[in-house]
N, C-alpha and C positions, 0 to 999 in steps of 0.2 A: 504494500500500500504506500501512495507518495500521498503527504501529505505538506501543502504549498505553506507557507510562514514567510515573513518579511525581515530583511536580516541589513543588518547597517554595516560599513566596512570603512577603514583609512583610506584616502587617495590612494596611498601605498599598497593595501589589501589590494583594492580593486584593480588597479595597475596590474602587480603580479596576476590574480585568479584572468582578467584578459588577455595577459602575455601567454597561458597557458592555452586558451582557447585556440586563441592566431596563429600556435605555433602546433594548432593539430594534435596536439595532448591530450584535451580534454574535448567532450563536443558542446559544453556549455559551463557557464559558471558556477553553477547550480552540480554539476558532475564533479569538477575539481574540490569545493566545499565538501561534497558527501563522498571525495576518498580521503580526504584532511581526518574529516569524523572518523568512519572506519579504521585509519590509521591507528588515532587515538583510542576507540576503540580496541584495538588489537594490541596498545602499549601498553594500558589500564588490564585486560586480560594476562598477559606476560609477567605484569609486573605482582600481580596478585597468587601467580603460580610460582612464582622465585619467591617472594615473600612465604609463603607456604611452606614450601621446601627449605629455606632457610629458621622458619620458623619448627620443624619437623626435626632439624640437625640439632638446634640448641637443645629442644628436650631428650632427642638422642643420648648427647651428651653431656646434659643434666643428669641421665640412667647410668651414664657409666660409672666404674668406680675408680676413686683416689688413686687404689692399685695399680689401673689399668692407664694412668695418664701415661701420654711421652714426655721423653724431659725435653722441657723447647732446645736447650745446645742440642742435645743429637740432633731434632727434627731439622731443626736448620742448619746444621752446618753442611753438608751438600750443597745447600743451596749457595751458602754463605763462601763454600771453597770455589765455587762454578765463577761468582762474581769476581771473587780474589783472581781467580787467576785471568779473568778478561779481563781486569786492570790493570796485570801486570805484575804480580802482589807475589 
């Protein structure tokens, strides 16, 4: 379902959303605004499935035990000799 609304834009919006039209992109202005949304859309989506999953890791390892931690030097030092030696070190 399309449902029509009245929508206000910057010289500069409008500029751009026509540049896009002219240059065969979009087939009207109203097309380029409703893939902006979808975009957003789809960032808001993304970003609420990382949030999740990030959110899923912390109680993970809220469950772990004390026993089970790594010690950060060993974790990082691979990392930390990889760096060294690209610097020269």
């Amino acid at each position: 379902m399309t449902v029509k609304t009245t929508l206000s834009f910057t010289d500069r919006h409008h500029r751009f959303l026509s540049e896009k039209v002219r240059d065969g992109l979009f087939a009207t202005r109203s097309a380029v605004v409703a893939n902006a949304v979808e975009h957003m859309i789809q960032d808001e989506e993304e970003r609420e499935v990382a949030l999740s999953a990030l959110a899923e890791e912390v109680r993970a390892r809220l469950r772990t035990a004390r026993s089970e931690y790594v010690d950060r030097e060993a974790a990082f030092s691979t990392a930390r000799a990889a760096v060294d030696a690209s610097r020269g070190k």
